[in-house]
C-alpha positions in Angstrom: 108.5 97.3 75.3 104.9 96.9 73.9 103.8 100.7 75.4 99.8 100.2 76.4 97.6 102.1 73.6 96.0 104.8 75.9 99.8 105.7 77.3 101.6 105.7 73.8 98.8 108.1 72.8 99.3 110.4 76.0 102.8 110.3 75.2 102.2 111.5 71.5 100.2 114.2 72.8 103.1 116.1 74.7 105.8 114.8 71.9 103.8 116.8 69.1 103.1 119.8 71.7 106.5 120.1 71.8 107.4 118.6 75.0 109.7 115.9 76.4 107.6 112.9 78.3 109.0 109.4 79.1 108.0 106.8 80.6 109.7 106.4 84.0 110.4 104.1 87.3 109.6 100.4 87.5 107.7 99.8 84.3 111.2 100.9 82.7 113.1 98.5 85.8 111.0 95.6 85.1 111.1 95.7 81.2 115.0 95.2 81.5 114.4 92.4 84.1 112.3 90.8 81.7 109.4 90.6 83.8 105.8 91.7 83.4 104.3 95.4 83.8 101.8 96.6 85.4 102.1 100.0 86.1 103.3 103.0 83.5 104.3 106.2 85.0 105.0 108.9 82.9 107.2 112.0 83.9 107.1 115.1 81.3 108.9 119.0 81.5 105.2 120.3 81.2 103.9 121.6 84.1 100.3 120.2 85.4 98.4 123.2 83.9 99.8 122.1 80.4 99.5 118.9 80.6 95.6 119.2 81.9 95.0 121.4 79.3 96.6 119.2 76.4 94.5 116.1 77.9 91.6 117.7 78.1 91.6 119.0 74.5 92.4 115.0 73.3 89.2 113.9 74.8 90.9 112.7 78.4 89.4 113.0 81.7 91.0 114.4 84.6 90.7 113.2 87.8 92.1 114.4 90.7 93.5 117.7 90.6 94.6 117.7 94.2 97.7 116.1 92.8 98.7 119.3 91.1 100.7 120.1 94.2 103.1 117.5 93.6 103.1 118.1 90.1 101.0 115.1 89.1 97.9 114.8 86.6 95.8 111.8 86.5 93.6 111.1 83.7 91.4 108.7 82.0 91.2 107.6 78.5 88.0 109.0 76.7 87.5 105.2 75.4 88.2 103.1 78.9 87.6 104.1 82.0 90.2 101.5 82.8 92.6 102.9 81.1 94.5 105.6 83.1 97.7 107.9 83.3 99.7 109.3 86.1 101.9 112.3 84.3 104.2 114.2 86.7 106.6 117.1 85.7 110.1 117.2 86.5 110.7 117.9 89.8 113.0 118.3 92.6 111.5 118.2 96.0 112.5 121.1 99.1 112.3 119.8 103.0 110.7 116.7 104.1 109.1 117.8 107.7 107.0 115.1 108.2 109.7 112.2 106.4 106.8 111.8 103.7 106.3 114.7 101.3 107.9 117.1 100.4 107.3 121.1 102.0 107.2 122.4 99.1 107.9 121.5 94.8 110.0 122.8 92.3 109.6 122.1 88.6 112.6 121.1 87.0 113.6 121.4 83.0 115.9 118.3 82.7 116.3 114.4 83.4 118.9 114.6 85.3 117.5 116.6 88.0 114.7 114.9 88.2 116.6 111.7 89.0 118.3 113.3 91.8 115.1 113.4 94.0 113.8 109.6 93.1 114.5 106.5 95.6 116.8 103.9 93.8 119.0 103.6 90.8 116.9 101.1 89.2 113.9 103.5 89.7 115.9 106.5 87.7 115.3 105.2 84.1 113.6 107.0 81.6 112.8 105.3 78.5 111.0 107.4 75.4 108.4 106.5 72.9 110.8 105.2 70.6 112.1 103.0 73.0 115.3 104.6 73.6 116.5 104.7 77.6 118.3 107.0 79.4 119.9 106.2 82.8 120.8 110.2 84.3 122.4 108.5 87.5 125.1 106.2 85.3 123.8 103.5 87.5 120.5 102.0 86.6 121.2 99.7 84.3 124.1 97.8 85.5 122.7 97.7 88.4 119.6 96.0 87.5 122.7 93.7 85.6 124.1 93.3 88.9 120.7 92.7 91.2 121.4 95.5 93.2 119.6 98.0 94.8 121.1 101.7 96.0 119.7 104.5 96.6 120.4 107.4 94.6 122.9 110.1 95.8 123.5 110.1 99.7 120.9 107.3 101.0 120.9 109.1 104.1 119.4 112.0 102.9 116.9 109.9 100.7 115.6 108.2 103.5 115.4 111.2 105.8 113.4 112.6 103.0 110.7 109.9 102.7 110.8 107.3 105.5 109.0 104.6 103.3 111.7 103.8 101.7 113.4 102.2 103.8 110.5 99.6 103.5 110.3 100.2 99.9 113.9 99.0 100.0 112.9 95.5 101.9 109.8 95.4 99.7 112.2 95.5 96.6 114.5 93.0 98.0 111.5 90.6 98.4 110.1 90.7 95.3 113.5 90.8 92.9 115.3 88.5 94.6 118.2 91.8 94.4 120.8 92.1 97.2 120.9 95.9 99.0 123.7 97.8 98.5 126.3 98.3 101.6 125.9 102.3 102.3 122.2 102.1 101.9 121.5 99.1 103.9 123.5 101.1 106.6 121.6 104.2 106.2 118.6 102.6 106.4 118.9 100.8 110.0 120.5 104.3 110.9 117.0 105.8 110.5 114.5 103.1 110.5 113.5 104.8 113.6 111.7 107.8 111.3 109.4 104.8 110.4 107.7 105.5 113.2 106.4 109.0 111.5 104.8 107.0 108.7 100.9 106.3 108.6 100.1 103.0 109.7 98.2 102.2 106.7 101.6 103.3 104.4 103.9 100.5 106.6 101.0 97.8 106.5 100.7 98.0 102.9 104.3 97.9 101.9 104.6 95.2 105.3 102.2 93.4 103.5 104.0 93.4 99.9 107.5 91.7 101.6 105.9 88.9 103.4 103.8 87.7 100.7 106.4 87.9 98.1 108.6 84.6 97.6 111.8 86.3 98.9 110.3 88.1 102.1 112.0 85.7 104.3 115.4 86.6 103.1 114.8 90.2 102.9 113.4 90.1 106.2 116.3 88.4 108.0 119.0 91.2 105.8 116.9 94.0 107.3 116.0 92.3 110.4 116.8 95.9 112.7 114.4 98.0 110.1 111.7 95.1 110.7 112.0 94.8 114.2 111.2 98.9 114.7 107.5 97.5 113.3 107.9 94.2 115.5 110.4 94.6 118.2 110.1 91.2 119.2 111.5 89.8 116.0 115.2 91.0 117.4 115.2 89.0 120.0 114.4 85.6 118.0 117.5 86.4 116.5 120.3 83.7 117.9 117.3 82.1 120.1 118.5 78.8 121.1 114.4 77.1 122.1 116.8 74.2 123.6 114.6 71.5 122.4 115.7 67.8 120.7 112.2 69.3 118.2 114.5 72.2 117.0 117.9 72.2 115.3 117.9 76.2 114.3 117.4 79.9 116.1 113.9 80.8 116.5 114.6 83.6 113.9 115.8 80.9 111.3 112.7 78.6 112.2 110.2 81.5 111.8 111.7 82.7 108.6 111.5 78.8 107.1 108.0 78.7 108.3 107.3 81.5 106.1 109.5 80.4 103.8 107.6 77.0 103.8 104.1 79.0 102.7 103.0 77.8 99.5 102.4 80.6 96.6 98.9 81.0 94.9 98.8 81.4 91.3 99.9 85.1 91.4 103.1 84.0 92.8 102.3 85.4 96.0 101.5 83.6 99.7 98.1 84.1 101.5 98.6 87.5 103.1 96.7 85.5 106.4 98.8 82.7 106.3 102.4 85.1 105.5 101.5 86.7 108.3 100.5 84.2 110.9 103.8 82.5 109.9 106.0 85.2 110.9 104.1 85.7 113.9 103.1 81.8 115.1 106.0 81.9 117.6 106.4 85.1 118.8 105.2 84.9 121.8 107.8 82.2 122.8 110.8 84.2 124.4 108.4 85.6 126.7 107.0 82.2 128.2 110.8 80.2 128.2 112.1 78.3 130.7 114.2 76.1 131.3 114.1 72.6 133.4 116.5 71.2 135.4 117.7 68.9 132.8 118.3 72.1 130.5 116.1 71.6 128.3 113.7 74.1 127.1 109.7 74.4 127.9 107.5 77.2 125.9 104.0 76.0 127.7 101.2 78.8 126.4 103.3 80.3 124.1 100.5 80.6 121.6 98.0 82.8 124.6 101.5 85.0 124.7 101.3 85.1 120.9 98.3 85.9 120.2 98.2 88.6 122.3 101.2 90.2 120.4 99.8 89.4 117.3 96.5 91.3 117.9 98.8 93.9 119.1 101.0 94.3 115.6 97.1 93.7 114.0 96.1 96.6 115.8 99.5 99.3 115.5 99.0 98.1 111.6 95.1 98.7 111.3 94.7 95.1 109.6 91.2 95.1 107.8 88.7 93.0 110.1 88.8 89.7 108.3 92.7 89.8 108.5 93.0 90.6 112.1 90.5 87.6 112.6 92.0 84.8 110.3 96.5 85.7 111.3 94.9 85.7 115.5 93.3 82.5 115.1 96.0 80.9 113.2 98.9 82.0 115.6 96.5 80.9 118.7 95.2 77.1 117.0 99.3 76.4 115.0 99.9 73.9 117.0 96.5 72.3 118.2 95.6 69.1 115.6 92.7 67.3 116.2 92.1 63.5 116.3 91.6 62.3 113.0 88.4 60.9 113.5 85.3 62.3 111.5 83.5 63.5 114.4 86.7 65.6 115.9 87.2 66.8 112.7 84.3 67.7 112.1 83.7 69.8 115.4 87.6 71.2 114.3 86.5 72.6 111.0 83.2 73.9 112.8 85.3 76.1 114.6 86.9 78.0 111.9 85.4 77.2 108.6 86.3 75.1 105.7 88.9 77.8 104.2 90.3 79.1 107.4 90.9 75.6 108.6 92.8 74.9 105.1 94.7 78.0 105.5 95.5 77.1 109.2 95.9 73.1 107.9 98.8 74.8 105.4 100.3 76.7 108.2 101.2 73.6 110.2 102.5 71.7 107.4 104.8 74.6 106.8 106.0 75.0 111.1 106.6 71.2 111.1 108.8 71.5 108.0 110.7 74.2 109.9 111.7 71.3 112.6 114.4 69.3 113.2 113.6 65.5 111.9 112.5 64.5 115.1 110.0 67.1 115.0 108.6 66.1 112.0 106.9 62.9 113.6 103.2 65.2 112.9 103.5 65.4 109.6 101.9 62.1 109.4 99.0 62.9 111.4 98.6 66.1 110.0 98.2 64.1 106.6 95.6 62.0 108.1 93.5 64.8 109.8 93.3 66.7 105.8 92.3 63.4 104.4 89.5 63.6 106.3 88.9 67.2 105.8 88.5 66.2 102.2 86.0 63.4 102.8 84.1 66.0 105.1 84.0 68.9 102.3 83.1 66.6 100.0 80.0 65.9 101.8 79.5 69.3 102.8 77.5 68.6 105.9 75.8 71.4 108.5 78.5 72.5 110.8 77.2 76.1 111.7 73.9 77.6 113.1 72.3 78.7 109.6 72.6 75.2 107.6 70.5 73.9 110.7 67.1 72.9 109.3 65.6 74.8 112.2 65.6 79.1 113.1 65.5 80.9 115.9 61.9 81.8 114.8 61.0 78.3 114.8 62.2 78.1 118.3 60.0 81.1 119.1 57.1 80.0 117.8 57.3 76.5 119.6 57.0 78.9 122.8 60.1 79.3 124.0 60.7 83.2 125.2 63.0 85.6 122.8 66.6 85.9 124.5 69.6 84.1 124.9 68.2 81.0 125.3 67.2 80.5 122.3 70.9 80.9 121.0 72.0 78.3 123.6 69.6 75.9 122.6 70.6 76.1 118.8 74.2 75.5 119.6 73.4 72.4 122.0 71.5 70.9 118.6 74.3 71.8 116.3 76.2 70.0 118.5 74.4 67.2 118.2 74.0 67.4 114.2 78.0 67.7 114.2 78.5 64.6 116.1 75.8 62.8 113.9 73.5 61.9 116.5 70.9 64.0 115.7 69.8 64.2 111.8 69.4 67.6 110.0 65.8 67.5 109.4 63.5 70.1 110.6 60.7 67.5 112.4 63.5 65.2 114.1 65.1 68.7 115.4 61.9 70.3 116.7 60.9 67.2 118.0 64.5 67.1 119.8 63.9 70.5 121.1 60.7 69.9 122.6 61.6 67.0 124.5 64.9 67.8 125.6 64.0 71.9 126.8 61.5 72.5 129.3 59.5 75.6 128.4 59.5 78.6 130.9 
């Protein structure tokens, strides 16, 4: 491991002072995957007044010392302001009232009872300076060999300690690609409900981690009773038959594929919009079903249904205001495609916006993928209607309210009286500028005004 310069020197510092300090957790976990680091942890016998003290004589800024509870010190390298250290003493941790933190810390002197309180095996590495590691629980490293994940000690008591990691357990699965071990996938549906203590912030954020990564759908479907405490209506997808010559899997398989479907950006993650409005796009359809007299299966509106659970889950979950915005619209317009004319296009993308319209253009690629071949009849026409998306951005033509040539002041100061008139009749020209009948010069626009509104 090529140990960042700002850590090795922290690490020096305690060494020299006489102290034992590795590095610990996934840095150590993802060096023997073979995968890249981003974060360095470092765990020391020192306790936080020593370690402050030692830091701030070597030039290092400190900067949080409400961390001091837990045993942690944060500092910041005298050189980079960038470049910062989270040290914690040894610890193990007393009572977990609220299934978060801990009531109270005691600073341990060894390794190996440190690794008693941490989450996971693979997490319970320690690895020193020299680049020697040490694996206290005698199952780290072949399980990392063996792509699993358990929790260390009784996984019932782990979880019942700190809720989140039960999701930190799904978030894991996602992202390596590692199966979860028997006992603790068993311990964890057994107390998912304590998820429901956790900050909503805390469950979107590591929420947010699995359905981006590449192997959230799988990891969703092996913990589908811990997901469906965040989103009960995911259970009853599970086995749901839509009845429907379109579909040839459960509506939990066809969500999951959808998902599965989403394209990764260059970080090797999905959209977080588009993750999201793919596991909710069809949620809302067990609660519209029925069934005709042929026995086949009708879903009519299941995207108003959907919507309205997705701004729910948007809501329990606190998505930031931009989120919330671009997953609603996308559950609520998945399955409306638009002639693929210019002008319906056009008036389409006005809608949303050039990006959300791509995000929501990548979304329905994805749900007709997730059909049975008879169901994939749209993919042409989807095909069709981007083409001319991409004729249309490459123009770049007005399609909202500011590129008009014309204001609301101009209006004004034709005459017209301040109110919401003056919005209405900005839209009606748009319209018209959209549909190409009107061009998007000031004089032919003010002249339209003029003779097309009466003045009051």
């Amino acid at each position: 491991m090529i140990i960042p310069v700002h850590i090795k020197r922290v690490m020096d510092i305690l060494k020299d002072a006489g102290y034992q300090v590795y590095i610990v957790g996934g840095a150590v976990r993802d060096y023997l995957r073979g995968v890249d680091i981003n974060d360095y942890d470092l765990t020391t016998d020192a306790v936080p007044e020593t370690v402050a003290s030692l830091m701030e004589g070597a030039g290092f800024k400190i900067i949080d010392n409400n961390s001091f509870k837990f045993g942690t010190v944060v500092v910041i390298a005298p050189e980079d302001n960038n470049a910062k250290a989270e040290i914690t003493t040894f610890r193990s941790d007393l009572g977990y009232a609220d299934a978060r933190h801990p009531d109270e810390v005691l600073f341990a002197r060894s390794i190996e009872e440190d690794a008693a309180r941490r989450d996971f095996t693979v997490n319970a590495l320690y690895m020193d300076a020299d680049g020697d590691i040490k694996d206290p629980t005698g199952q780290g490293k072949k399980e990392i060999e063996a792509k699993l994940i358990r929790a260390v000690g009784d996984p019932a008591t782990r979880f019942r300690e700190d809720a989140l990691r039960i999701l930190r357990a799904v978030r894991f699965e996602a992202q390596t690609g590692f199966g979860i071990e028997k006992e603790t996938s068993l311990a964890m549906m057994g107390n998912a409900i304590l998820l429901k203590k956790i900050s909503a912030e805390r469950i979107f954020a590591e929420l947010t981690k699995t359905v981006t990564a590449p192997g959230g759908p799988r990891a969703i479907r092996d913990s589908l009773e811990v997901m469906s405490v965040i989103i009960p209506e995911l259970a009853i997808q599970k086995g749901f038959d839509q009845r429907s010559k379109y579909h040839d899997r459960d509506l939990l398989t066809h969500t999951l594929d959808v998902l599965d479907g989403v394209p990764v950006n260059e970080d090797g993650l999905k959209d977080t919009a588009i993750a999201y409005a793919a596991l909710l796009h069809d949620i809302g359809k067990p609660e519209v079903f029925t069934v005709d007299e042929f026995g086949f299966g009708h879903m009519k509106k299941h995207t108003v249904a959907g919507v309205k659970i997705a701004e729910r889950v948007a809501d329990e979950l606190k998505f930031p205001k931009q989120l919330r915005h671009e997953v609603t619209e996308m559950v609520l317009y998945h399955d409306s495609f638009p002639p693929s004319d210019k002008k319906s296009v056009k008036l389409f993308i006005s809608m949303f916006g050039f990006e959300l319209t791509q995000k929501l253009f990548m979304l329905q690629r994805a749900d007709i993928l997730a059909h049975s071949e008879l169901g994939m009849g749209r993919l042409t026409k989807l095909g069709e209607i981007m083409a001319v998306y991409d004729v249309i951005k490459e123009e770049d033509p007005c399609l909202t309210v500011r590129q008009l040539a014309i204001s609301g002041r101009d209006i004004l100061e034709m005459g017209y009286p301040e109110g919401p008139e003056v919005g209405k009749i900005l839209s009606h020209v748009l319209d018209k500028v959209i549909a190409e009948t009107l061009p998007n010069n000031k004089e032919d626009l003010l002249d339209y005004v003029k003779s097309t509104f009466e003045q009051k």
